[in-house]
C-alpha positions in Angstrom: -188.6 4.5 21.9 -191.3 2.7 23.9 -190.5 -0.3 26.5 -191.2 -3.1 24.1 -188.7 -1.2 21.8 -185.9 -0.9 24.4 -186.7 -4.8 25.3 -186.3 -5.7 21.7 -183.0 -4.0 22.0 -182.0 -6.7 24.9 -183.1 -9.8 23.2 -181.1 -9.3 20.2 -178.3 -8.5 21.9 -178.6 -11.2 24.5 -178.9 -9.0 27.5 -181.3 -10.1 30.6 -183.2 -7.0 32.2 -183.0 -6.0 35.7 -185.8 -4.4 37.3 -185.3 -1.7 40.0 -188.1 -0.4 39.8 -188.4 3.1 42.2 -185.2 4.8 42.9 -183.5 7.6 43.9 -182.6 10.1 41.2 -179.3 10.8 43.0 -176.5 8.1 42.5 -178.5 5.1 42.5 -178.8 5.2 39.0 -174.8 5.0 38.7 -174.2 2.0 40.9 -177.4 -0.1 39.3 -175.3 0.2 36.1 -171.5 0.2 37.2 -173.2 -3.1 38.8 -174.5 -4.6 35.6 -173.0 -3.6 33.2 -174.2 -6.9 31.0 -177.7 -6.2 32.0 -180.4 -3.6 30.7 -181.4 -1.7 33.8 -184.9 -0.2 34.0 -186.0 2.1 36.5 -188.2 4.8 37.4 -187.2 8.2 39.5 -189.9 10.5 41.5 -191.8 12.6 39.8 -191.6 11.2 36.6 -193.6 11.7 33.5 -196.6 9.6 33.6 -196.1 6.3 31.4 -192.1 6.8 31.1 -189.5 4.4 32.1 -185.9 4.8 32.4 -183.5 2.3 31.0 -179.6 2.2 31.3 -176.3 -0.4 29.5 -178.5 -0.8 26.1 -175.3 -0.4 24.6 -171.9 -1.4 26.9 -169.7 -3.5 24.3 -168.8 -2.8 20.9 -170.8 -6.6 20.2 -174.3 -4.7 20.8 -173.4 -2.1 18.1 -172.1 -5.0 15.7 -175.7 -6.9 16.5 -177.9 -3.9 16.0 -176.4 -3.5 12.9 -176.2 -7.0 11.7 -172.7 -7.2 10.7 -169.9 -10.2 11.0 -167.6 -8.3 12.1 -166.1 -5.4 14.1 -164.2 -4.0 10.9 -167.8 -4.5 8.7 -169.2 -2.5 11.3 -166.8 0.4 11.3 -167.3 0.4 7.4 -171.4 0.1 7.7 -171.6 3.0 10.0 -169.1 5.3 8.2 -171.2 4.8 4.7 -174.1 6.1 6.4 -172.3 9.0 7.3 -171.1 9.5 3.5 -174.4 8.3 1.8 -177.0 9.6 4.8 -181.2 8.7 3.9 -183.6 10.9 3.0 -186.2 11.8 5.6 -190.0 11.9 5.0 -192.4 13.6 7.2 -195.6 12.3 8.8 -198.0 14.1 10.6 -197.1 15.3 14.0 -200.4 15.0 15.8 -200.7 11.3 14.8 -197.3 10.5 17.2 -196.9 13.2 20.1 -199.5 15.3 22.3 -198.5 17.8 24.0 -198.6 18.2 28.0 -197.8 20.4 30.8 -194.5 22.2 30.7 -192.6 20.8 33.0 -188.8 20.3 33.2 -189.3 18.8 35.9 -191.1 15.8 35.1 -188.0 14.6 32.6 -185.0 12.4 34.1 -182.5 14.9 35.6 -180.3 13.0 37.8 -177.3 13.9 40.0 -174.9 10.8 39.1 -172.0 11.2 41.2 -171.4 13.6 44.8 -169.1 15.8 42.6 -171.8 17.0 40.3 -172.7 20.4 40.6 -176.5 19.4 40.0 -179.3 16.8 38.2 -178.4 16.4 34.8 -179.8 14.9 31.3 -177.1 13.2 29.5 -178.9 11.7 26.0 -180.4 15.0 25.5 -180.1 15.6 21.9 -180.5 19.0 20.3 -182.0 19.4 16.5 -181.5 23.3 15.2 -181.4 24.3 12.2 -180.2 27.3 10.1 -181.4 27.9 6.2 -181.6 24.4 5.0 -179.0 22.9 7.1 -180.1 21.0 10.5 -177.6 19.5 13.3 -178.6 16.9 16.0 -175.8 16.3 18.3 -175.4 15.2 22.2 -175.4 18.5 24.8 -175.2 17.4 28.4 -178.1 19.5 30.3 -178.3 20.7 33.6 -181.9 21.5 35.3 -182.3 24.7 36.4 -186.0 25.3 36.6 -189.3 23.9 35.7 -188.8 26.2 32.2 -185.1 26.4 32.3 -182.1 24.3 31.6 -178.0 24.9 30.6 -176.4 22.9 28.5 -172.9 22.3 27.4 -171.7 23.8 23.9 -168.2 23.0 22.4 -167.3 25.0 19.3 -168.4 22.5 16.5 -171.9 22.6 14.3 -174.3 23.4 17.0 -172.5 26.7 18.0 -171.9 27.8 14.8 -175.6 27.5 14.2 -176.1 29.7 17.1 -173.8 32.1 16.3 -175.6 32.8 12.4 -179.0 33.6 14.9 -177.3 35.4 17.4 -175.7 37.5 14.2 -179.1 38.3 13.1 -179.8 39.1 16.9 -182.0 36.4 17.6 -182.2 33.3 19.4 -181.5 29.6 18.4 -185.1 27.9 17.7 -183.9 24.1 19.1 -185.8 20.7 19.9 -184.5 18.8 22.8 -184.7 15.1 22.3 -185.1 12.3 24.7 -185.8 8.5 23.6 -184.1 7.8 20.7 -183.0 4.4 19.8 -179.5 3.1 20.3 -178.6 3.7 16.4 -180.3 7.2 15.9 -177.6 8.3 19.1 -174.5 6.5 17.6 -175.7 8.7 14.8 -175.8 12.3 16.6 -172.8 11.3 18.3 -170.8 10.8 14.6 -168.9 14.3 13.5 -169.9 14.3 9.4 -169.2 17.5 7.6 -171.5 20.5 8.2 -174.5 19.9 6.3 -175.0 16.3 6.7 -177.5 15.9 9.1 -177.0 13.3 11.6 -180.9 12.4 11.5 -180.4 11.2 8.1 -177.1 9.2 9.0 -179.5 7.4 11.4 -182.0 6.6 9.4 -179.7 4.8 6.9 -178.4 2.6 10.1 -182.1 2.1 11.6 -183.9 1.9 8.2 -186.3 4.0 9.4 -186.4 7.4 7.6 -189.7 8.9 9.2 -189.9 12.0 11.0 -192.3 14.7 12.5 -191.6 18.9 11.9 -192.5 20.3 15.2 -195.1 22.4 16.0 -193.9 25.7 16.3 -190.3 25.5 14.7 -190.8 23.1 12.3 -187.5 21.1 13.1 -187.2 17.8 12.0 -187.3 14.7 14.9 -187.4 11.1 14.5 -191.0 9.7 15.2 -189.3 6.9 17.6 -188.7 10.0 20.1 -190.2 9.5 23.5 -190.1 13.2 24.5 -189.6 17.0 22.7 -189.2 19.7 24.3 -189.3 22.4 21.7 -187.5 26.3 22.9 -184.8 28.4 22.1 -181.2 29.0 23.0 -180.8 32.5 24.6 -178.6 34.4 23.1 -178.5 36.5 26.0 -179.3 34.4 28.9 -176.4 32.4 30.6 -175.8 30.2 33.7 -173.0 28.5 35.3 -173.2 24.8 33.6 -170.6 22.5 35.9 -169.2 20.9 37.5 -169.9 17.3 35.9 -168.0 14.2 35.7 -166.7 13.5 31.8 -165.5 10.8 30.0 -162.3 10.8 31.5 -164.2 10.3 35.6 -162.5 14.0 36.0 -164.1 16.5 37.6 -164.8 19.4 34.1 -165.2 22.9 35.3 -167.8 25.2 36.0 -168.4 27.8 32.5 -170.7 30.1 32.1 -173.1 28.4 29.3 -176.0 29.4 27.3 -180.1 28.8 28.9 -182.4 26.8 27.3 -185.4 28.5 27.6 -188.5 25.2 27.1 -191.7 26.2 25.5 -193.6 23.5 24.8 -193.2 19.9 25.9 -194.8 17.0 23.9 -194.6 13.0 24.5 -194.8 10.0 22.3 -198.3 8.7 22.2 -197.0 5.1 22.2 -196.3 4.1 26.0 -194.7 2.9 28.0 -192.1 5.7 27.0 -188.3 4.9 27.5 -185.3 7.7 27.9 -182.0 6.4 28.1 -180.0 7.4 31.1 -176.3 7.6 29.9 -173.8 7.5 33.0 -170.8 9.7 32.7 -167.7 8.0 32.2 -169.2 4.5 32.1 -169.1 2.5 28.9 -172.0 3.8 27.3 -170.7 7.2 27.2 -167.6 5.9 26.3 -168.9 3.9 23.3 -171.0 6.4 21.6 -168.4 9.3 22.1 -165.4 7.0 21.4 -166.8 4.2 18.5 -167.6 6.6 16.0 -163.9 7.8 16.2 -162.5 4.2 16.4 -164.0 3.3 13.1 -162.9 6.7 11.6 -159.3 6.0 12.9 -159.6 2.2 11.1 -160.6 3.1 7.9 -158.4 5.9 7.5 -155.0 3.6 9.3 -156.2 0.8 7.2 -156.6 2.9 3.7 -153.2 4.4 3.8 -151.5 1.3 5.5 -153.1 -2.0 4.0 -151.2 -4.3 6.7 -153.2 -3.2 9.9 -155.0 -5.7 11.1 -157.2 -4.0 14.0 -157.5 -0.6 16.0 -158.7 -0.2 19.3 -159.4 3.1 21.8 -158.9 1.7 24.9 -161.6 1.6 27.8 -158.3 2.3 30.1 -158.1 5.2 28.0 -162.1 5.8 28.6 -162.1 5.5 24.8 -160.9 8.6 24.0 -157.1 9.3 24.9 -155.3 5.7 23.9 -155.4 3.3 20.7 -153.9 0.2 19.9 -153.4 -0.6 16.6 -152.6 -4.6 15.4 -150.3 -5.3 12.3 -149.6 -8.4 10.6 -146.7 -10.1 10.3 -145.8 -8.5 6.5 -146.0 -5.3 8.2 -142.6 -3.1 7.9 -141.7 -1.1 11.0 -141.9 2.1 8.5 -145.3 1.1 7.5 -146.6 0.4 11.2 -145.2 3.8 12.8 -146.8 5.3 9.7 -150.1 3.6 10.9 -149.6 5.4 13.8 -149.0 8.7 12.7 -152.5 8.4 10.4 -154.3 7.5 13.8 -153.2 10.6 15.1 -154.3 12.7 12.1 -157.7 10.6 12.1 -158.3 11.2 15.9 -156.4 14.1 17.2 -157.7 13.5 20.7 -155.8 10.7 20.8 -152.8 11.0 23.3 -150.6 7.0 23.6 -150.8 4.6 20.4 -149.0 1.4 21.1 -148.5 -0.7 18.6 -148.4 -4.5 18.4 -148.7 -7.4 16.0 -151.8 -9.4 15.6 -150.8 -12.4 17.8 -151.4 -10.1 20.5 -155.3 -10.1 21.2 -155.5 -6.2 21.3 -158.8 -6.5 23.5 -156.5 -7.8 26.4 -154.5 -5.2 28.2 -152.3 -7.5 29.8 -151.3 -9.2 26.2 -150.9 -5.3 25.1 -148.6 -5.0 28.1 -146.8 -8.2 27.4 -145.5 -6.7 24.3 -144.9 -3.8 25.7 -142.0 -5.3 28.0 -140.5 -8.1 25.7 -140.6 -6.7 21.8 -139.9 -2.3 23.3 -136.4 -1.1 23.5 -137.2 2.5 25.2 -134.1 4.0 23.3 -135.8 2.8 19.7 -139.0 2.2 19.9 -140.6 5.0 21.9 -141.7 8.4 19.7 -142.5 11.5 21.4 -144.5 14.0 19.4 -144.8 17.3 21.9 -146.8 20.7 21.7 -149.2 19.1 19.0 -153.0 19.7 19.1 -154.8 17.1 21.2 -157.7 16.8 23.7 -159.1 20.1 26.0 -160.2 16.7 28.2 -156.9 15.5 28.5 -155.7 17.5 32.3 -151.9 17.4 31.2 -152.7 19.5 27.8 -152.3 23.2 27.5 -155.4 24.5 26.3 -156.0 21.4 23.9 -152.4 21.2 23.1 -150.0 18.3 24.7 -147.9 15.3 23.7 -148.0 12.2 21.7 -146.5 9.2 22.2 -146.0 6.1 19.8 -144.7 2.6 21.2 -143.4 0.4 19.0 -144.1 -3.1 20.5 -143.4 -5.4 17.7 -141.1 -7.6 17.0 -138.0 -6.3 15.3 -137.9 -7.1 11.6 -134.2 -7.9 11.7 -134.5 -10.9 14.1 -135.2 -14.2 15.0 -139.3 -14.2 15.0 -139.0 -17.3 17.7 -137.4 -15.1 19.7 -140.2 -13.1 20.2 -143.1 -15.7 20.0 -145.1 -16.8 23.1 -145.2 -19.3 24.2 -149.2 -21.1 24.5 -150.5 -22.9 27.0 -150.3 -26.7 25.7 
């Protein structure tokens, strides 16, 4: 993305842009966001690429995602993004030369940024890797920690990415990957979706943006959108490792230091259309928590509202950074089989997820003190409260056991068997 992209961004989404110009590249970046978190935030850091821009909140309510995609509704939305997913574009390639030159190797030069005083070091948090193995390719978010001007570590879970890396180390060899910077709001949601191995999320992102272009990089030959602002185009060792940690997650914990694989840069290329814009994703605000936390959401709606046709809406919480706690809304036809059954298929759609309360839908389920009020006046702790223990859950979650914890399902609905009205609140005349 180039500026007049990222401003294009803010004006359909209503957002006003602040410009801080210079800053620090240690924690100034954090509190320019945590302070506006309706506003697009632009900024530069020393020692910047030339022509480059940082920008921050492009995306900090699940409204922006519903405008980018042009849908009426949260629900449409959840559907629109998941049929991308199943019925992903198909890419064509243009000419590399004709969008990125390349320049100076220099880690360096990129947006590493220390965010908060626990942070172990500067990091790059929309850093998103393309590899491919055979035919299939993977983009998908790796947080990355500087280490040199040729050097960086990044964070590897066991999903696509590190079982592409483990077919090259098999073969003893290392992992041929492009790092990513600049893409726009809708290729990230993209590479932060889980599809099946073998859908590639570059594709999933092109049937959201509508824009199906990208360039084969020089040396690899790895697929990247043309709206990039930067590649840097390496390998991951499969020899060379580094302590990677700690870093602040989605949860504002404090995740461990772990020996991680090196990216070892190679060549670094820029966008020929400037001002260039990378996206600087603080950890554990709502950005991170949206693009981590929305693609699940909409997974856990469509799967609740498949098997249980009375659910009216699903939320995961921003108490719950998005992540650990849903609330799902029922109508009033709902049984109390049917909507503890709703929970159950949340868990099963999101196994990360930890507390599910569940309410009807006069409760506005974007309130947490409505959620609450239900909570105390329609839960009888002796009837309504199901505890699930030692199932597979979040690693994130610090009360689990190696991924493994509890579940818990509140019922806070009004019983079937009674009065309704006396259980209705009362509104404000």
């Amino acid at each position: 993305m180039d500026i007049q992209d990222v401003l294009q961004v803010a004006q359909i989404t209503g957002k006003n842009v602040v410009d801080a110009g210079l800053v620090s590249g240690e924690y100034v970046p954090t509190r320019l966001s945590y302070e506006n978190r309706n506003n697009l935030v632009l900024f530069r850091v020393d020692g910047l690429l030339e022509d480059t821009l940082v920008f921050s909140n492009i995306i900090t309510s699940r409204r922006d995602i519903q405008q980018l995609l042009g849908t009426s509704s949260i629900e449409d939305t959840y559907v629109k993004l998941l049929e991308a997913v199943s019925s992903p574009r198909e890419l064509e390639v243009v000419e590399f030369r004709d969008h990125f030159v390349e320049v100076g190797l220099d880690l360096s030069k990129l947006p590493f940024i220390k965010y908060y005083r626990e942070d172990g070091a500067r990091y790059l948090t929309s850093s998103v890797y393309i590899a491919c193995y055979e035919s299939i390719c993977n983009a998908s978010f790796h947080r990355t920690m500087y280490l040199s001007r040729d050097r960086a570590v990044l964070r590897i879970v066991p999903r696509h990415l590190h079982h592409i890396i483990t077919r090259y180390s098999e073969r003893g060899k290392d992992t041929p990957v492009a790092l990513v910077l600049g893409l726009s709001p809708l290729q990230e949601l993209a590479a932060a979706t889980s599809p099946p191995f073998g859908v590639f999320e570059v594709s999933v992102g092109a049937a959201l943006t509508n824009n199906n272009r990208v360039v084969k990089t020089p040396r690899y030959g790895l697929p990247v959108p043309v709206e990039a602002s930067v590649i840097v185009e390496g390998v991951i060792s499969r020899l060379e490792r580094a302590p990677e940690g700690p870093f602040t997650d989605i949860l504002m914990l404090v995740d461990q230091v772990r020996e991680q694989p090196v990216f070892i840069a190679e060549h670094l290329y820029v966008s020929r259309k400037a001002p260039r814009a990378i996206h600087a994703i603080v950890p554990g605000l709502w950005e991170h928590q949206l693009l981590m936390g929305f693609p699940r959401e909409a997974q856990i709606y469509v799967e609740v509202k498949r098997v249980v046709p009375c659910v009216s809406a699903v939320r995961l919480t921003e108490g719950g950074s998005t992540w650990l706690h849903a609330v799902i809304a029922v109508n009033e036809k709902c049984s109390y089989a049917d909507a503890k059954l709703a929970a159950i298929t949340a868990i099963a759609a999101h196994p990360s997820v930890k507390h599910i309360v569940v309410v009807d839908d006069d409760i506005d389920i974007d309130n947490p003190l409505m959620i609450e009020w239900a909570v105390a006046t329609r839960c009888k702790g002796g009837e309504d409260v199901l505890v699930i223990p030692g199932i597979r859950g979040s690693t994130l979650d610090p009360r689990s056991s190696e991924g493994a914890g509890d579940k818990v399902i509140i019922m806070a609905i009004k019983p079937r068997n009674e009065p309704t009205e006396k259980y209705t609140r009362v509104r404000v005349p």
